[in-house]
C-alpha positions, 0 to 999 in steps of 0.5 A: 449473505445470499438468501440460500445460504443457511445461518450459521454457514458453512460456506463463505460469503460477504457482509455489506455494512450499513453504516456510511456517515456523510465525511466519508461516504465520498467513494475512493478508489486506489486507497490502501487499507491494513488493521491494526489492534481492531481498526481499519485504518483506510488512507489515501485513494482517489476521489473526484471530490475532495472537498469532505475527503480526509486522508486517514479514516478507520472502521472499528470492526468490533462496533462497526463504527467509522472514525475521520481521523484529524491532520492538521499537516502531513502528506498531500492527497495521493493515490496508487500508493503502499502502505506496510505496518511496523509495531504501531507505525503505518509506512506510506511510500510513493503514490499518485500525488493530487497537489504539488509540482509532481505527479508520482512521488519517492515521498516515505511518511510514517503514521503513528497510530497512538498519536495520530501524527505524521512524519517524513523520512528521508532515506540516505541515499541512493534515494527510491524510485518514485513510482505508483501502483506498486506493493509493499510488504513488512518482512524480517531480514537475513540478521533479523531487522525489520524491512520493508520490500517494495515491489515493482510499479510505475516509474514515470522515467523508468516505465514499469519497474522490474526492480525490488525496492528495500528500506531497512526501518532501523537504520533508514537506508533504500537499495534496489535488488537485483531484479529476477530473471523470471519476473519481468516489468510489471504494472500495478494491479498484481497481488502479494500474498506471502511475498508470492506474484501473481498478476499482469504480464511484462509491459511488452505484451500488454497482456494478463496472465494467472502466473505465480512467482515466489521471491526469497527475501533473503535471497533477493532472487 
């Protein structure tokens, strides 16, 4: 904390651990992180050098210890993904792929923590847009089964996407909800907080804005 500031504080302020082990002191950038039972579970992200780069890595908020978590198959490196967390599986959608014969992916991966393993799911179709720089979100639908929302991102057939992507984890179907009048195309870089907007303007004004939105799952609208 700042020098200033009394401890205990009052006031908020940040913490800068000291514990960096060499795996994974590589910076990355457009990574997804989400906590589950104690740990930060860190996957994905740019870097520019993958020669030590692990796809999966988690920090132990108790004892402040980093952990490289092993894969010996699973998804390729990507970055500008989503993560969202069901009971103890880890969804990653979409992303930036680093490898393959594609750029941006549709490609759904399930982690499973206590395993430590990776899955690939294949949503019956229509299949999801690939798309990156997008945001995704665990809710509860009108019947009570568990759904994970995506919210817009970059499409490179569409451009930036209006559209509110759903996968229902029961019964592994995808649709596309009807997009909001109010809410236009969108970059990545916005926020999700409790299914409210707030970030970057419609791709045609290239501009930033401080405007908040609020979607309704059950609504679509």
């Amino acid at each position: 904390p700042d020098c200033s500031l009394p401890i205990p504080s009052t006031e908020a302020f940040w913490v800068l651990p000291s514990v960096k082990p060499p795996p994974q002191s590589l910076g990355r950038a457009s990574h997804q992180a989400l906590v589950h039972s104690g740990l930060m579970w860190v996957v994905g992200g740019y870097s520019f050098n993958y020669s030590y780069y692990h796809m999966v890595i988690n920090y132990n908020l108790e004892t402040s210890a980093w952990d490289v978590v092993a894969g010996a198959s699973g998804p390729l490196h990507r970055y500008g993904h989503s993560l969202a967390l069901h009971q103890d599986d880890i969804y990653m959608f979409g992303g930036k792929l680093e490898g393959g014969p594609s750029n941006v992916t549709d490609e759904l991966w399930v982690f499973n923590i206590p395993q430590r393993t990776w899955s690939q799911r294949k949503p019956a179709p229509p299949p999801p847009h690939a798309q990156e720089g997008h945001s995704a979100h665990l809710v509860e639908s009108a019947n009570g089964e568990p759904v994970m929302v995506v919210f817009f991102g970059y499409s490179p057939v569409y451009s930036y996407i209006s559209k509110v992507q759903e996968y229902n984890i029961p019964v592994p179907w995808c649709r596309a909800a009807r997009a909001t009048s109010s809410v236009s195309s969108r970059p990545s870089g916005y926020v999700l907080p409790a299914r409210r907007l707030q970030g970057p303007e419609a791709s045609s004004k290239y501009g930033l804005v401080d405007h908040l939105y609020r979607y309704h799952v059950h609504s679509r609208h």
